[in-house]
Each structure stands twice: as C-alpha cells, then as structure tokens.
C-alpha positions, 0 to 999 in steps of 0.5 A: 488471550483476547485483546481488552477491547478499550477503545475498539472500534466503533459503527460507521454512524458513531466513528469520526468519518471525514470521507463521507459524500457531501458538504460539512456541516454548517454552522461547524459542530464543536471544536474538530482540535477538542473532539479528537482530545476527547477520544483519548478517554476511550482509546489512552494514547498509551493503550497503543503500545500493548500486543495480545494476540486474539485467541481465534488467531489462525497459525502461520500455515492456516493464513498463508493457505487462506491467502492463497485461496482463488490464486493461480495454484501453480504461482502459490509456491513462489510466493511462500518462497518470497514470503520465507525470504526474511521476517520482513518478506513475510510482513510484507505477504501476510497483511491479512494476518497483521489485519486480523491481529489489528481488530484486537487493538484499541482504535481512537474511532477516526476513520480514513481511508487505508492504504491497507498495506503500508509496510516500508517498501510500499512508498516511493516515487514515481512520474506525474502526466507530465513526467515529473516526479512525485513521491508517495504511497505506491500500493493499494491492493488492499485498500480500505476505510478503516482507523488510521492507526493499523497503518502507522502501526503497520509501517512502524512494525515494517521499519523495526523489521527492515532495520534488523535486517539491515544490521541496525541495533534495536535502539536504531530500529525502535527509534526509526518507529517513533520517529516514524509516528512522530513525523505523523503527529507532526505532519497532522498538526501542521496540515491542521492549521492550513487552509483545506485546499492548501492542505489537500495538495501538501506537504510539497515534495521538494519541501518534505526531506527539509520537514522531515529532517531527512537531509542524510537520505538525500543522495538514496532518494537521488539515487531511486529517483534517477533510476525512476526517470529511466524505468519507462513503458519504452524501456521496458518494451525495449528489453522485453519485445521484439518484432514478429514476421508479421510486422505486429510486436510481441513480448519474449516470454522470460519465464517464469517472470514474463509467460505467453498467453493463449491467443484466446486468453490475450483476446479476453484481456485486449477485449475488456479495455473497452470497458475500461476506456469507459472508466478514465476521463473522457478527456483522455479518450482521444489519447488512448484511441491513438494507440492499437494492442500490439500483445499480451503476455502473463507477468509475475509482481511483488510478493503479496501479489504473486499468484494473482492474475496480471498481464502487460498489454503492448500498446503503439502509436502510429510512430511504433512509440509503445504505451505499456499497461498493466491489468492486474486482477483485484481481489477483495481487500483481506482488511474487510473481515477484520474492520467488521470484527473490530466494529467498523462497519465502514466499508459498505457494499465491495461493487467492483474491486477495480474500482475500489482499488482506484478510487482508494488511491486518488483519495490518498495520493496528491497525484495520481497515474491518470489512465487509471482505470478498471475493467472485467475479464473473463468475470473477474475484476482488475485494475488497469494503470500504467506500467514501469510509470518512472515508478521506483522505491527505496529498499528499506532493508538495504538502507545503512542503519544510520539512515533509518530514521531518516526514513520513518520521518519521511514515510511518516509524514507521507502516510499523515498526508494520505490520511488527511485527504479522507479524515480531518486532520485536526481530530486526529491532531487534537487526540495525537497531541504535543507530546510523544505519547503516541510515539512511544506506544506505537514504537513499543508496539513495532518492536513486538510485533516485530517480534512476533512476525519473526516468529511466524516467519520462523513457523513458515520456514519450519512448515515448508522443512517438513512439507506441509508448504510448498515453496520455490526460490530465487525467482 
C-alpha cells in the first residue's frame, strides 16, 4: 500500500533550509526552538515508526540491476556477492532501495545536507593535516539535500541489522536504535544553545565517548584507532609496490583487488590531475607540485562502490617519500529520484559529481581531507582524496552485544553534528523535543525495516540460486 503521505515533504521555497548562500535574516523571524515545534502538526513525531512500503516498489532483482547500471560489467558480479554476505551487506549496497522506500514516509520539511549512506559502518576515524585523529562520518558517495530523518532512519535500521548479526537479542538491537535517535536529540539540543561558531566545530572528539556514555567502547575505538595511526599512503606503497628496472615505482598487481592498467588508460588518469590540481587550494599547490606520478593501477573498494571506476595514483617526493591518491568515479547520487518523488525539490542542477561529492563532505565533517579534490577522465567525473588517510572504522557487526548501544549513542551524536552544520539546530531541537517520542518511532521503524531488508536479502539469495544473478564470492 502507498504510504499516507502526512508530512511529506515539501518544495525547496516551503522546507526549513539552513544551507542556503547568504546571511540569515535580519532582524531574526520568530523563535527557530517554537518553528520546529510547530512542525510536529504535519509530521507527529509518532507518525515516524510506520513502514508501508509504496506500491511502485521495484523487486529485489529489479534494484540491484538498476544499481548496477553504467558499472563496469565484469565487477557487477562481486558486488552482489558482498550484497548477499549478510542482511546487513545488502543494507549497505542497496541505499537507493531504502531511498525510495524513505520518499513514502513522513518528513517534519527540515532539510540538511545528507550523507546519503549513513548505515553503521560508514563512520570512523580517520587523521587530519596534521596526522591526528578525527572521528566522523567517513563516506559521501551518495551525498545529497535532503530531510535529516532518512539518515537517522538509515543508520538506526543499520545497527538492528548488525546487532542481529552479532548475536544481539532484539531488545539489544531495538535499544541501540533509540539510543541511536536519542543521542541525536540530545546532541541537537546542546548545539542549539551554543554560540554558532562554537557549534560549527563541536562536539569535541575527546569529549564525545563522555557525552555519549560511551565509556565501554573505549578499548574498540583504541583498538581502530591505533590501526588508523598505521594505515598510511607509505604503508600501503610498501606492501603493494616495487621498483622497476627503469628506476621509476610500480604497483604489483593482486588481482582481482588491485589490477594493471593499459598505459593509455594510466596516461588518462595521470592527465586529468591537472584539472584536479585547479580544484584544491591554492595554497597547497606548491605542495602537491612536489611530487611526479610514479603508476596507476585499478582498485576494488567497499561494497556499494564495486564496480565503479577507482585507481590509485603512485605519487613520490624528491626523497622517494610516496603520496598515494585515490580517484574514484562519482555517479549521480541514487538519492535524487527519490528526494523529488517526496517533494523535495532541493538538490538543484547535479553539475560536476565530484564536486558534488566534495563540497558534501566539507559541509558535514568538523575536518576534512585537504587535498580533496575533483576531476574528468575520459569524461567521466570522480572525486580525488587522499588514500589509506590513517582512515579506520569500527565493525559494528563484530561488536559484543553489550557494546551496541554504546555505539548508536556515539554515531548518533556524530551524525546530529554533521546535521547541524547545513540546518539550524534549534528547529530540528524544538520538533525532536524532550521526550523519547522520536526515540521510540524511529527504533520501531529500524526494526521493521530491519525486517524487511532481510527479506529482500532473502530474495537476493533466492535470485542468484536460481540464475537470475550472477554473483561471485570471497573476494
């Protein structure tokens, strides 16, 4: 059945926008606190536990073959192998299904800017320019405007799915989504008593484990983030090159992970870093023109991602220090059709989705990658960021039951302050509210959509069994 569509989502003129260009108005137009509590009459913070599926839904096989569309046919195989790991793997690869499913659901009509993909696995540490670390969200591929509810809705479905994974009971499971939404209320209404720029670079990192109430996951997150100190650019370039008899470095291929190029592909990618040297500060210019290209080679990443195109560029210093960059193809954001289904007409003209990508993630992260950049090969667009960054994340599937919790309070609370930076905390304060509300509805809805992506994870499994799907494993 089709979704009532009380409190769906409005035009971008009607929608409570915060990351529009220019100053806010002056003198200020009515309490921000009382305008989100006034939300709550067409959007019932109740209204968020329902889950009715729209009638257009596409099946299982119908999305995944959608998604698949414009990747490289030869990967489309191992990613429906990673897809059909788990419920949770599927969840992860199948964000423009749960997108779709979103635009049927009510909406209070404050917009932020989305990660787009905030299941539990996509946050993380990860080192500033200075080599210290910085925990936040860690993935914008899909990157959009849009309400701030499918991403708390997204990840709380995300931690039910890892904790039944885990071994968790589901009163474990049910509980880590409302502690997840209730560290996002919580985190909301503290920003929106701080002084803007004071909220624009909170909650301090060191400070978030002690907010959150997250003391047990301490040694986890000591644990990824010693690992994070030691996955570097040099690393990497250690384990996976060696020097040719021309003196010049080159990757070892380890296929299917890491794969050769034709020479006149790694001229095309190696080219197109001039456009993208236009896209990073020019500050940083005499930096990067430190460095020559030493190789290019292919490279397999995530889930969702496989089967798009991405390369690792081998770069050195004078002193044969390496600087390894990734240049990862960016395809339009599978949030797009959906926003405008539901009426939110905010995402404009797409332009470059590199950029689009970039410009995403330095409105939602404190701190970001500073060689962060786009570029065009071979007309087709891709983002350029750093590779093996001291970038590292915890497993929420692996986690011990009793630890669950912990971890919906901690991503919670980052996913509110990536929020914050694009929407007035304060509306979205006054329409979450005191209570647990919100809480409660949005852990009802995690657990049944929980539900329902094990079912179409189920129907996955059930497709490649009988051929309709292709599907390759362990790799």
């Amino acid at each position: 059945m089709d979704q009532d569509r009380t409190g769906g989502g409005p035009s971008a003129a009607g929608a409570e926008q915060g990351h529009g260009a220019g100053f806010a108005q002056w003198p200020p137009q009515g309490s921000a606190k009382e305008r989100g509590r006034a939300l709550r009459d067409k959007a019932p913070r109740e209204s968020h536990a329902a889950l009715r599926l729209p009638a257009d839904r596409p099946s299982v096989v119908a999305a995944v073959e959608q998604a698949n569309a414009g990747r490289l046919s030869e990967l489309v195989p191992i990613r429906i192998g990673r897809m059909a790991a788990s419920p949770f793997a599927f969840l992860r690869g199948s964000a423009g299904l749960m997108a779709h499913d979103l635009a049927a659901t009510p909406a209070s009509g404050v917009v932020a800017q989305l990660c787009g993909d905030a299941h539990a696995a996509n946050f993380g540490v990860y080192g500033d320019a200075r080599g210290h670390l910085v925990m936040d969200i860690n993935d914008f591929d899909e990157t959009a405007p849009g309400p701030w509810e499918w991403d708390l809705k997204r990840l709380a479905a995300s931690l039910v799915l890892a904790g039944r994974q885990a071994g968790a009971s589901e009163q474990v499971c049910r509980q880590a989504a409302a502690d997840a939404a209730s560290s996002y209320r919580r985190t909301m209404r503290r920003l929106a008593k701080m002084p803007a720029v004071d909220a624009w670079n909170a909650v301090p990192d060191e400070q978030l484990v002690t907010f959150t109430d997250a003391h047990e996951l301490r040694e986890v997150l000591d644990g990824v983030s010693a690992k994070a100190l030691r996955n570097t650019s040099a690393r990497f370039a250690a384990k996976s090159t060696v020097r040719g008899e021309d003196g010049r470095w080159r990757f070892t291929a380890a296929p299917p992970v890491l794969s050769e190029v034709s020479r006149a592909q790694a001229a095309s990618v190696a080219g197109a870093l001039d456009g993208y040297l236009a896209t990073v500060p020019e500050e940083l210019h005499p930096l990067l023109a430190r460095y020559s290209v030493q190789d290019v080679a292919f490279r397999i990443v995530g889930t969702g991602s496989v089967g798009t195109r991405s390369y690792v560029v081998l770069l050195t210093d004078r002193r044969e220090e390496p600087l390894v960059l990734q240049v990862k193809e960016a395809r339009a954001s599978v949030l797009l059709a959906p926003l405008a289904r539901a009426g939110f007409a905010v995402a404009g003209p797409a332009g470059h989705e590199g950029r689009r990508v970039v410009l995403g993630q330095k409105r939602m992260q404190v701190v970001s990658d500073v060689l962060m950049g786009w570029a065009t090969v071979d007309g087709l667009p891709y983002q350029v960021r750093q590779f093996r960054n001291r970038k590292g994340s915890v497993d929420p599937a692996a986690l011990q039951p009793a630890l669950l919790d912990d971890y919906g309070r901690l991503t919670g609370a980052l996913l509110a302050r990536a929020h914050a930076h694009t929407a007035e905390a304060a509306v979205i304060a006054g329409y979450t509210g005191k209570g647990d509300e919100l809480d409660r509805a949005v852990a009802a809805f995690a657990v049944a959509y929980a539900d329902q992506s094990e079912a179409d994870h189920a129907e996955l499994v059930a497709a490649i069994r009988a051929g309709r799907l292709r599907a390759e494993f362990d790799v």
